[in-house]
C-alpha positions as CSV (number, residue, x, y, z in Angstrom):
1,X,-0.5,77.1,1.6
2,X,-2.6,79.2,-0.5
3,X,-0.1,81.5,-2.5
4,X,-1.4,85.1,-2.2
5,X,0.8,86.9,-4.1
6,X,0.4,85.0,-7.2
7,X,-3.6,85.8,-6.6
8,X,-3.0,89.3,-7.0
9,X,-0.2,88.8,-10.0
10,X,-2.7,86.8,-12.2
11,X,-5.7,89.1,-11.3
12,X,-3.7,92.3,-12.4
13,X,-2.8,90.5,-15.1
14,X,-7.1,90.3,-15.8
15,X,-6.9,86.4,-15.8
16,X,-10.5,85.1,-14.6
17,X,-11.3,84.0,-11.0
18,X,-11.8,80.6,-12.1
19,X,-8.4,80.0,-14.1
20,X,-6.7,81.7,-11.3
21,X,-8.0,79.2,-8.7
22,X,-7.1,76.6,-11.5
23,X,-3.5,77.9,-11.6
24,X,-2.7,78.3,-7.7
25,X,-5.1,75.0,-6.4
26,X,-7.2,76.6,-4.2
27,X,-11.5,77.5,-4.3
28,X,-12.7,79.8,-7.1
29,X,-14.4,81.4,-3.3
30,X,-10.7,81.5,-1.5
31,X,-9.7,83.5,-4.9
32,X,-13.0,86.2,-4.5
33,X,-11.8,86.8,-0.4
34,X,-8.1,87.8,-1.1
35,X,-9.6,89.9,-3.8
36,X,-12.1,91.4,-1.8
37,X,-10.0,91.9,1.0
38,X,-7.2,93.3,-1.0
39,X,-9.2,95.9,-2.5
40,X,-10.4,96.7,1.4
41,X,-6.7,97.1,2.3
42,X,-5.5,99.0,-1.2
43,X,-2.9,96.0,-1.5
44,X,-2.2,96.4,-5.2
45,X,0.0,94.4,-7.6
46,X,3.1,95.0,-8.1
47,X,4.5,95.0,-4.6
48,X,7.4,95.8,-3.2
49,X,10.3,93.5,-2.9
50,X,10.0,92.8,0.7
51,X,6.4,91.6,0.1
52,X,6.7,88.2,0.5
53,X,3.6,86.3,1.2
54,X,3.8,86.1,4.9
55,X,3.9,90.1,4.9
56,X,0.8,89.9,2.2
57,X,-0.8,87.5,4.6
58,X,-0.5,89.2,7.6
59,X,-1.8,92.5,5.6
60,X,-5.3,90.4,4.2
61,X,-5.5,88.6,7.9
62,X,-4.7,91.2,10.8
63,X,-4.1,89.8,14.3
64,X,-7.0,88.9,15.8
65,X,-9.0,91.3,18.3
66,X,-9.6,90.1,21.3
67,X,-13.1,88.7,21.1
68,X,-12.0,86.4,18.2
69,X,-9.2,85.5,20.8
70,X,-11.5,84.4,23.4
71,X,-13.3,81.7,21.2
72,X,-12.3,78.6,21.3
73,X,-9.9,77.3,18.7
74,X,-11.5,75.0,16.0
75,X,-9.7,71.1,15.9
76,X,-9.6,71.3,12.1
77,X,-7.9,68.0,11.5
78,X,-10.9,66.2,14.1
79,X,-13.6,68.0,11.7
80,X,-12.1,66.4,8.9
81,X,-11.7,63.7,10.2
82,X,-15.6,63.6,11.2
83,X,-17.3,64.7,8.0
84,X,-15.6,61.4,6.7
85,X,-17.5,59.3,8.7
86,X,-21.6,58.0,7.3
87,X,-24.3,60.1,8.7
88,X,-21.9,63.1,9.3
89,X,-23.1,66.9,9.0
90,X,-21.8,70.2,9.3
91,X,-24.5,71.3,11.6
92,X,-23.6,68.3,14.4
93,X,-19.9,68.9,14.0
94,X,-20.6,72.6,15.2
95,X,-23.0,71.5,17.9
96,X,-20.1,68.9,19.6
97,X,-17.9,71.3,19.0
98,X,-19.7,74.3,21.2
99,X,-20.7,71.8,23.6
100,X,-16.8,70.9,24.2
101,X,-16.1,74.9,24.5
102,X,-18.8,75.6,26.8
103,X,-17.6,72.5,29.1
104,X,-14.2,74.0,29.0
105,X,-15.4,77.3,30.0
106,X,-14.9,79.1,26.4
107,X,-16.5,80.9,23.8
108,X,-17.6,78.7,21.0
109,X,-17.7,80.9,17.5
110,X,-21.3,80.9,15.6
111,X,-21.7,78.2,13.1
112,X,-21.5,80.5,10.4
113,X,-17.9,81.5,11.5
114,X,-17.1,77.9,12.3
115,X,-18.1,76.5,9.2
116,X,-16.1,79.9,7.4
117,X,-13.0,79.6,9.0
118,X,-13.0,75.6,8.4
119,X,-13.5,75.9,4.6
120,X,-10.6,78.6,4.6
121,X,-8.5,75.8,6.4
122,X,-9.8,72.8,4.0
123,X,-8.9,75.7,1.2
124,X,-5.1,76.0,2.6
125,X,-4.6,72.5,2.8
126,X,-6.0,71.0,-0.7
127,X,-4.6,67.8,0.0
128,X,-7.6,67.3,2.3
129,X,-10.3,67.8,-0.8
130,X,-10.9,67.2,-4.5
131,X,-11.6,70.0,-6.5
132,X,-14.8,69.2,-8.8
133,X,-16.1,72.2,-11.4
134,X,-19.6,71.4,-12.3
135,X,-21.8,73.4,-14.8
136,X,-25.0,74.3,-14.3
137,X,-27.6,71.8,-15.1
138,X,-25.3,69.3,-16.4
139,X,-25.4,66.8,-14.1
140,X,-27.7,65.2,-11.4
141,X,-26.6,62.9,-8.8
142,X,-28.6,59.8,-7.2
143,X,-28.2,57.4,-5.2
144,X,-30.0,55.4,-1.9
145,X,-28.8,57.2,1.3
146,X,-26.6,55.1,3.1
147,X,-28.9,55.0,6.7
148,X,-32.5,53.6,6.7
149,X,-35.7,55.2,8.9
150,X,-38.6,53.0,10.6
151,X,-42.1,54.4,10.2
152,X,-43.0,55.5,13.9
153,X,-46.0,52.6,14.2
154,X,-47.1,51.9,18.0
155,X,-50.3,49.1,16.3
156,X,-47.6,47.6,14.3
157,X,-44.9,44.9,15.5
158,X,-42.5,45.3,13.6
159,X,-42.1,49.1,12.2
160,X,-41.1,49.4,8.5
161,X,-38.1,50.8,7.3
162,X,-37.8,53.3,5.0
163,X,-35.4,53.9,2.5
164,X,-34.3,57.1,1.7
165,X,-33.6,58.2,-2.4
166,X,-31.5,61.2,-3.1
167,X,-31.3,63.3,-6.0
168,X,-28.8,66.3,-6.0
169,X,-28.0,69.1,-8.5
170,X,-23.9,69.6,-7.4
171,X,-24.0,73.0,-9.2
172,X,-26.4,74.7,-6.5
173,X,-26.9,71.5,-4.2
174,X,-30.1,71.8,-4.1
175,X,-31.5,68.4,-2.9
176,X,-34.6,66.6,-3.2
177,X,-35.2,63.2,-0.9
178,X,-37.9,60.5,-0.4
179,X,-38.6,57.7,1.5
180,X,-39.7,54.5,-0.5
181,X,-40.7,51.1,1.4
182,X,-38.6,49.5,-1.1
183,X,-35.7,49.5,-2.8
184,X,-36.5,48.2,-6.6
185,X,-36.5,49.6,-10.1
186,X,-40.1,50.8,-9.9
187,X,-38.6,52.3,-6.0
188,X,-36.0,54.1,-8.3
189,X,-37.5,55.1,-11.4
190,X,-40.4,56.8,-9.8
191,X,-38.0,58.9,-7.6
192,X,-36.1,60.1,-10.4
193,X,-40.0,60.9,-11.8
194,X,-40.7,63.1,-8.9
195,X,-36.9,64.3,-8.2
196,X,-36.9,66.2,-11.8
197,X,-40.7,67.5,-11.2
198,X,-39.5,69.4,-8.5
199,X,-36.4,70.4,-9.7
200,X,-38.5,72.0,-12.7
201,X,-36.8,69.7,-15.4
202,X,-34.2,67.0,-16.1
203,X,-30.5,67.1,-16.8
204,X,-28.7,65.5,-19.7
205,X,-26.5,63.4,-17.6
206,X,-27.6,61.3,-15.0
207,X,-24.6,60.2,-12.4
208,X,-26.0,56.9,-10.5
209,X,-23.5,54.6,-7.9
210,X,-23.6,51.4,-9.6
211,X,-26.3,49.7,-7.3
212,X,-28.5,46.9,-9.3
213,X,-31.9,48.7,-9.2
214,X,-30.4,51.1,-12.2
215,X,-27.3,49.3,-13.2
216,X,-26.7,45.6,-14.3
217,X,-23.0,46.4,-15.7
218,X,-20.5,48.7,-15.5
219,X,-17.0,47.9,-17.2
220,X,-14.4,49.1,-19.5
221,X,-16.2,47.4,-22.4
222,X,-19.5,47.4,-21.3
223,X,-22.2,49.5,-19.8
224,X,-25.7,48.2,-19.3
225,X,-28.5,50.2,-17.6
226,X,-31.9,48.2,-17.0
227,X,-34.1,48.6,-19.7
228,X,-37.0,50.5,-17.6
229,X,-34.6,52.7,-16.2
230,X,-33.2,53.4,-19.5
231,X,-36.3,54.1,-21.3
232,X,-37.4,56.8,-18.7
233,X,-34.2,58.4,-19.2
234,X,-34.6,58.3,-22.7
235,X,-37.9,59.9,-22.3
236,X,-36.8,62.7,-19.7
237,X,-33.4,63.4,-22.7
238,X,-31.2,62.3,-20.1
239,X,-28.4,59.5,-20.2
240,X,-26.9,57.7,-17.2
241,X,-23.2,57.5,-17.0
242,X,-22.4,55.6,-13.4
243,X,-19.5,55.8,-11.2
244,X,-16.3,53.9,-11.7
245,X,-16.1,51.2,-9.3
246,X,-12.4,51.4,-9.2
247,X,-12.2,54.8,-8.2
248,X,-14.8,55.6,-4.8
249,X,-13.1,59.0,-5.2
250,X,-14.8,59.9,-8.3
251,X,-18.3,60.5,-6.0
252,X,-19.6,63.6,-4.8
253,X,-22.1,65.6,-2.2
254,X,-24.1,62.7,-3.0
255,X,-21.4,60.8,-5.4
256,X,-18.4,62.2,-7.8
257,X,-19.4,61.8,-11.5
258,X,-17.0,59.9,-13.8
């Protein structure tokens, strides 16, 4: 459980939002809402005695009115559950989850609420994500998107399928995709061409899954990138430093960086 009170010890003590989310293990954006909603409330360290966490709580988080207490509740553990699965998104998590309200003759909260109040659960209970600070312009992630499209051809027999490249900058997530007919080094090189053309410029570290098209080794000892991928980072003044393939953890919104 997020420990309130020692929010508002360390931040009258002027220790940065950052190092205070360090210091309890929560979100550097969990650590901004009890601040901003102390400062609504005038809750100001030091406190009395008798303000334990429970009584800060309950002054930062009032009982609900009674419209919030007509929506339906939100099955945090099955959203978790869900966004673990390939192909999951936020958006279709919402849209199952107002369809089962409806059927059951509730209220279903707006997605912007329902996406809110799950990160404030996922915040609470760490143990269900891995923190990752990530500085801006650092790193850039790639990799192939896990599901394949066909090309919607009624003259041809057999439609192609189309493989989908990702590129993401984990700082703002901003995203840039493409579909390639193939998946080969020219396939990859080229979309990392285009991905840092429309993100305005490259980034010094490049954080690829350690498929073939880009990597022919990754161990302890050794680390060999193909040689045409590895020139065209050398020419963009970027380096590629895969994931470890003992640790799937290590990926982020597209893959963790090592």
């Amino acid at each position: 459980m997020i420990r309130h009170g020692e929010i508002l010890r360390l931040t009258a003590l002027g220790i940065s939002q950052r190092s205070i989310a360090g210091s309890v293990g929560c979100s550097k954006t969990t650590v901004q809402e009890v601040q901003r909603k102390a400062a609504t409330r005038r809750l100001e360290w030091p406190l009395s005695d008798e303000m334990g966490d429970e009584a800060i709580r309950a002054r930062l988080y009032p009982p609900q009115d009674r419209s919030d207490a007509s929506k339906a509740e939100i099955d945090h553990e099955w959203a978790r559950r869900e966004m673990g699965r390939r192909g999951a998104a936020t958006a279709l998590l919402w849209s199952e989850y107002a369809e089962r309200a409806v059927a059951a003759g509730r209220t279903p909260y707006m997605y912007s609420s329902f996406c809110h109040r799950h990160q404030r659960w996922v915040d609470a209970n760490p143990e269900c994500a891995m923190h990752v600070e990530w500085v801006p312009g650092e790193w850039t992630q790639v990799d192939w998107a896990g599901d394949t499209m066909r090309v919607s051809d009624p003259d041809a027999s057999s439609p192609p399928r189309v493989h989908v490249f990702v590129a993401c900058l984990p700082f703002s997530a901003h995203v840039y995709a493409e579909g390639c007919y193939r998946m080969d080094e020219r396939a990859w090189v080229e979309g990392h061409v285009r991905a840092f053309a429309d993100f305005g410029g490259s980034t010094p570290l490049i954080a690829p899954d350690n498929l073939k098209t880009g990597v022919v080794r990754n161990t302890i000892d050794k680390l060999i990138v193909n040689e045409q991928y590895r020139r065209m980072l050398e020419y963009h003044g970027s380096a590629a430093v895969p994931t470890r393939v003992r640790r799937p953890r290590d990926k982020g919104g597209v893959l963790y960086a090592a």
